[in-house]
N, C-alpha and C positions, 0 to 999 in steps of 0.2 A: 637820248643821252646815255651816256656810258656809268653805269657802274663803277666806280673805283673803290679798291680796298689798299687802306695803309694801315700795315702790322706795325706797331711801335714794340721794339726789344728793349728791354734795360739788360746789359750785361751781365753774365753769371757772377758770382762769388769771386771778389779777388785778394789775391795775398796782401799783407800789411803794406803800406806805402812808404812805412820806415827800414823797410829791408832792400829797398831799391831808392837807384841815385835820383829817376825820376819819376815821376808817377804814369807816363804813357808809358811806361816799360813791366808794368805789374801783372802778371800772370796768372789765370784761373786759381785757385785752389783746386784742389780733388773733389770738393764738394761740388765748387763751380763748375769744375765736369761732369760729373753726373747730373748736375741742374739744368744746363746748357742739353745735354741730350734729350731731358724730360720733357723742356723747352721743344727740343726738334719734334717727339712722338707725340706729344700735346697739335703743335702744326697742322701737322699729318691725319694725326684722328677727326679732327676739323676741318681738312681737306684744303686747308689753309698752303696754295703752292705758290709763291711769288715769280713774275715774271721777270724784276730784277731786285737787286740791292743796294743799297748805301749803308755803309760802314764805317766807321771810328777806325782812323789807325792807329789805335793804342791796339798793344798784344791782349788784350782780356774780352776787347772787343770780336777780334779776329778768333781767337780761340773760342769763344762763346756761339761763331758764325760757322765756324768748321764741325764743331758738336751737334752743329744741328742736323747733318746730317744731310742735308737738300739736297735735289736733283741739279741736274747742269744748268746753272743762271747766272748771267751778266751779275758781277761785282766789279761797287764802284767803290773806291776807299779815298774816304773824304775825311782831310784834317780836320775841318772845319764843324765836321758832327764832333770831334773830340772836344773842340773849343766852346762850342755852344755861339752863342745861347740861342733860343729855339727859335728868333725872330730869323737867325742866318740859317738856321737846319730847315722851316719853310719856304724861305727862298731855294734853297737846294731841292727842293720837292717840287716845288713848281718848275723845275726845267727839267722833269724827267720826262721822257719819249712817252709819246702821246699813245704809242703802242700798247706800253704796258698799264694791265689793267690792275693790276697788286705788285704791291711794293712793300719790302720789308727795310726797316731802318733797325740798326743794331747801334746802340747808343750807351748814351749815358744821363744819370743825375746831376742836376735839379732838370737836365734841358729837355731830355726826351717826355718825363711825367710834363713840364710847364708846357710842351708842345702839345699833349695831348688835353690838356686841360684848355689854351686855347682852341683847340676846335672842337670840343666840348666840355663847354665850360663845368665844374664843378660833379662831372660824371663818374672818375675813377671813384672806387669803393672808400678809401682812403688817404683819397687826394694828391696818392704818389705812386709810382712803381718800385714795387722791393726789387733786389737783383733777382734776374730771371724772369719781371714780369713782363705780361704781353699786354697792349692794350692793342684789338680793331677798330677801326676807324673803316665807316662806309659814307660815301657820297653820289650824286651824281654829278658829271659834268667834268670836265678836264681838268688835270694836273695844273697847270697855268694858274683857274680861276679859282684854285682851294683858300676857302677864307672858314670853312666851319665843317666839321663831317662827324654823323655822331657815333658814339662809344656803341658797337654792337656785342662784345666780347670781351671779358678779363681774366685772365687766368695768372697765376704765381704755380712755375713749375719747381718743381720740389721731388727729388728723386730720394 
């Protein structure tokens, strides 16, 4: 059986939600640039390279996804990470190509920590992801049949 690894992202740092008309239109702050790169060299020292991605398309997501800095991989930008809730974000996990063997989600709160808490349950440090955290997630067996995968890694990138 296959190894699989799924990166859970929470989005870096973003600007107040009262200075924009919507909230999918809210932009990194400068800190959440530097945090989102911290995020990338964190990745990297870990050896952590995804074979594809799924993304929020809100701009804080995509900004937080561009900072990271990653080599050339399949992005796929899915309203429906933005919307949540995490019951539709592992349906969208289960139909990712059986090729790839890591996957990075670039997300958002409550959905990406409640996703990560259902497939292991009660494991995050904190029970949540701050912005910029990462949670890994290892299993074996296919994308399809993910129903549990446990917490190998956590880290809150902080530059």
């Amino acid at each position: 059986m296959t190894v699989r690894t799924l990166i859970l992202l929470r989005h870096a740092k973003a600007a107040n939600p009262d200075d924009y008309a919507t909230d999918i239109e809210r932009p990194l702050t400068a800190r959440g640039h530097r945090d989102a790169a911290a995020a990338g060299q964190w990745l990297h020292k870990s050896g952590l390279a995804p074979g594809a991605v799924l993304c929020s398309t809100a701009v804080r997501t995509r900004q937080t996804l561009e900072e990271l800095r990653l080599a050339e991989v399949p992005v796929t930008y899915e309203h429906r990470v933005y919307v949540g809730p995490s019951d539709d974000t592992l349906d969208l996990i289960r139909h990712v190509d059986a090729t790839v063997a890591t996957l990075l989600l670039v997300g958002h709160n409550p959905t990406i920590s409640d996703l990560s808490d259902t497939l292991a349950p009660r494991a995050l440090t904190d029970g949540w992801l701050a912005t910029s955290g990462i949670a890994v997630h290892r299993f074996k067996g296919s994308w399809r049949d993910l129903e549990s995968a446990g917490l190998t890694d956590q880290h809150t990138a902080r530059d």
